[in-house]
N, C-alpha and C positions, 0 to 999 in steps of 0.2 A: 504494500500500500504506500501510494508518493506520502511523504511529511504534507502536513499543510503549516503553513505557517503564519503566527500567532502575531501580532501587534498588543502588547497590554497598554493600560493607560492606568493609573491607581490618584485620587483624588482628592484632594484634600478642601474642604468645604468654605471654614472661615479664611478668608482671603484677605491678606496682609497686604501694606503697600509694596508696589513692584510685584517682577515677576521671575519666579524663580521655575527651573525645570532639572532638579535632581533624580540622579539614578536611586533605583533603591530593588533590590533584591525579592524576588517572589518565595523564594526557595531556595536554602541551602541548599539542597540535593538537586536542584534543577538552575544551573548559573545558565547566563543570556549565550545563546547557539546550544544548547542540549535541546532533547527531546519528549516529551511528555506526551502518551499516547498519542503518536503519532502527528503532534501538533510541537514544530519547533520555535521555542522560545526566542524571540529579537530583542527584547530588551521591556523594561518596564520605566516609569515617568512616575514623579510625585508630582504635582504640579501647584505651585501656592501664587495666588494672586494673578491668574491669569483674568486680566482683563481686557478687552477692544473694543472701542469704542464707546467707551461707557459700560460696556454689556460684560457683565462678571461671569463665569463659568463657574455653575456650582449645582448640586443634583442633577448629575449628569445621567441622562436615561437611555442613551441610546449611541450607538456607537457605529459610520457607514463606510465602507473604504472601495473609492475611483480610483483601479488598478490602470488606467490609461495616465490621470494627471497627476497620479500620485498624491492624493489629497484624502485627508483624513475627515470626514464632516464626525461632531459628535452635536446632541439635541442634549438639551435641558430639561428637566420636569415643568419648565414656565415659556417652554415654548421659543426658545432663543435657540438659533444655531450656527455655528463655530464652524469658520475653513481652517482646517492646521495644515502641514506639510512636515511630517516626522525627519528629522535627520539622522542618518545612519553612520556609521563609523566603515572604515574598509573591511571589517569583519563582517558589515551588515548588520550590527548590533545597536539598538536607537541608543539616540545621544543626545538628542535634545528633539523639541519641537517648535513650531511659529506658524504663528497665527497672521494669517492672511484675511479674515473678516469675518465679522459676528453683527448678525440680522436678528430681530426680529418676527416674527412670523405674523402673517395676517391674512385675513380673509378674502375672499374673493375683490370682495369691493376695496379691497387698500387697506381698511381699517385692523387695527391691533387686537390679537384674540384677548379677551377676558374671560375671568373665573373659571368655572369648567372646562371651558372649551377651548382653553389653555393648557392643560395637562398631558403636555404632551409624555408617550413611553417609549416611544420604538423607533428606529430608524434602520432604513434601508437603499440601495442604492441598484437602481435597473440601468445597465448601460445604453451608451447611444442605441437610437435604430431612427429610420431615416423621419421618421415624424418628430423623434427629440433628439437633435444630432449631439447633443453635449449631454445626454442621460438625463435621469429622472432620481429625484430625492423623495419617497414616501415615507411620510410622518404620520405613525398610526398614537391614539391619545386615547385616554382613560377615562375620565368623568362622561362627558359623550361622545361613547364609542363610534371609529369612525378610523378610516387610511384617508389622508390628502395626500 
């Protein structure tokens, strides 16, 4: 069976000024480039004060990754979401990440989700096809059930 391989991210919630992106260890018995059921470990991220734009990264729900532009999207539980671009070492072991832009999410008509229908959980990513030449981001939410 190929390895698949794993991208972690680990999170840290209250968010200090600045922005820090230290390495930190899953497992002793599993260091960054081993194996774990068949899923090879790249590296893990702590991540304190990430911020863009205003928009703070924190209950993070969901996690999508665009193997064309190398881009990391993760969702919020409030509905906000984050472009990263992991950096990797020549080992191919991550080493840091940056943030390329952090939106908002809104409704048909432009306006900003509230309460409920703000919750967001899940995040997915369908590649290009020729109706969406740059792919599709689906954001499935919790209070009222629903994929956009």
């Amino acid at each position: 069976m190929k390895s698949l391989t794993a991208l972690f991210l680990l999170m840290v919630f209250a968010l200090p000024a600045g922005f820090t992106a230290d390495h930190v260890s899953l497992s002793p018995d599993y260091p960054d480039g081993e194996s774990f059921q068949s899923v090879t470990l790249k590296g893990s991220l702590q991540l304190d004060g990430l911020e863009f734009d205003g928009i703070k990264l924190r209950e993070m729900s969901g996690l999508a990754w665009d193997s064309t532009t190398k881009t990391l999207y993760a969702i919020t539980n409030d509905a906000e979401l984050f472009h990263l671009k992991p950096a990797f070492n020549s080992q191919g072991h991550l080493i840091d990440i940056n943030v390329t832009g952090a939106y908002y999410l809104k409704n048909p008509k432009g306006e900003a989700l509230w309460g409920g229908f703000r919750d967001s959980e899940g995040l997915t990513f369908v590649p290009a096809t020729p109706k969406h030449p740059q792919g599709t981001l689906l954001v499935s939410f919790e209070n009222h059930h629903r994929v956009d």
